[in-house]
N, C-alpha and C positions, 0 to 999 in steps of 0.2 A: 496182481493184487497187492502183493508186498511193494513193490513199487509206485503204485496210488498211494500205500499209506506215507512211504518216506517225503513224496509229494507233497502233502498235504501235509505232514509236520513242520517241510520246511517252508513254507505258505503261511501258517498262521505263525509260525516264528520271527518273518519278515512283519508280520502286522502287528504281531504284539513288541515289535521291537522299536515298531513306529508312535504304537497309541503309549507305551509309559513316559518318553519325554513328554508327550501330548497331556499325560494328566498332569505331567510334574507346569506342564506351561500352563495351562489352567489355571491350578493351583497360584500362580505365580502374577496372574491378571489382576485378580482380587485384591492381591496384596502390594504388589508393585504400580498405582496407576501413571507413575512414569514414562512407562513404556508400554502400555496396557495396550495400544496401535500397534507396535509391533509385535505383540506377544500372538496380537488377534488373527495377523497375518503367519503367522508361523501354526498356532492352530489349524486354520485352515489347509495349509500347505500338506503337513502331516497328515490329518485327516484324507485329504485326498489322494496322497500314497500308499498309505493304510488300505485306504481299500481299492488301488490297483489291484495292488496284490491281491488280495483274497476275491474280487471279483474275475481279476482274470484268468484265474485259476478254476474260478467256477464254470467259464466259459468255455475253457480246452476242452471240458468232462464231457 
């Protein structure tokens, strides 16, 4: 059990280490429309690391 939870700390630690650059690029779309193209792709990128991790995790269980 103790070892599910260390699991699962370091699972959503992976995800939230991916979604705060993610808000900071958001964030960053609005204001920058420069590179608003690439910002969008880097969103997306993120996002879909993000939830590797915490999906794949879900799916070992």
């Amino acid at each position: 059990m103790e070892n599910g939870k260390h699991e699962l700390i370091r699972v959503v630690t992976r995800s939230v280490a991916f979604l705060v650059p993610l808000i900071a690029i958001c964030i960053g779309m609005f204001c920058l429309k420069e590179v608003q193209e690439t910002l969008i792709g880097a969103v997306m990128g993120m996002a879909s690391m993000a939830g590797v991790f915490y999906f794949k995790k879900s799916e070992d269980e």
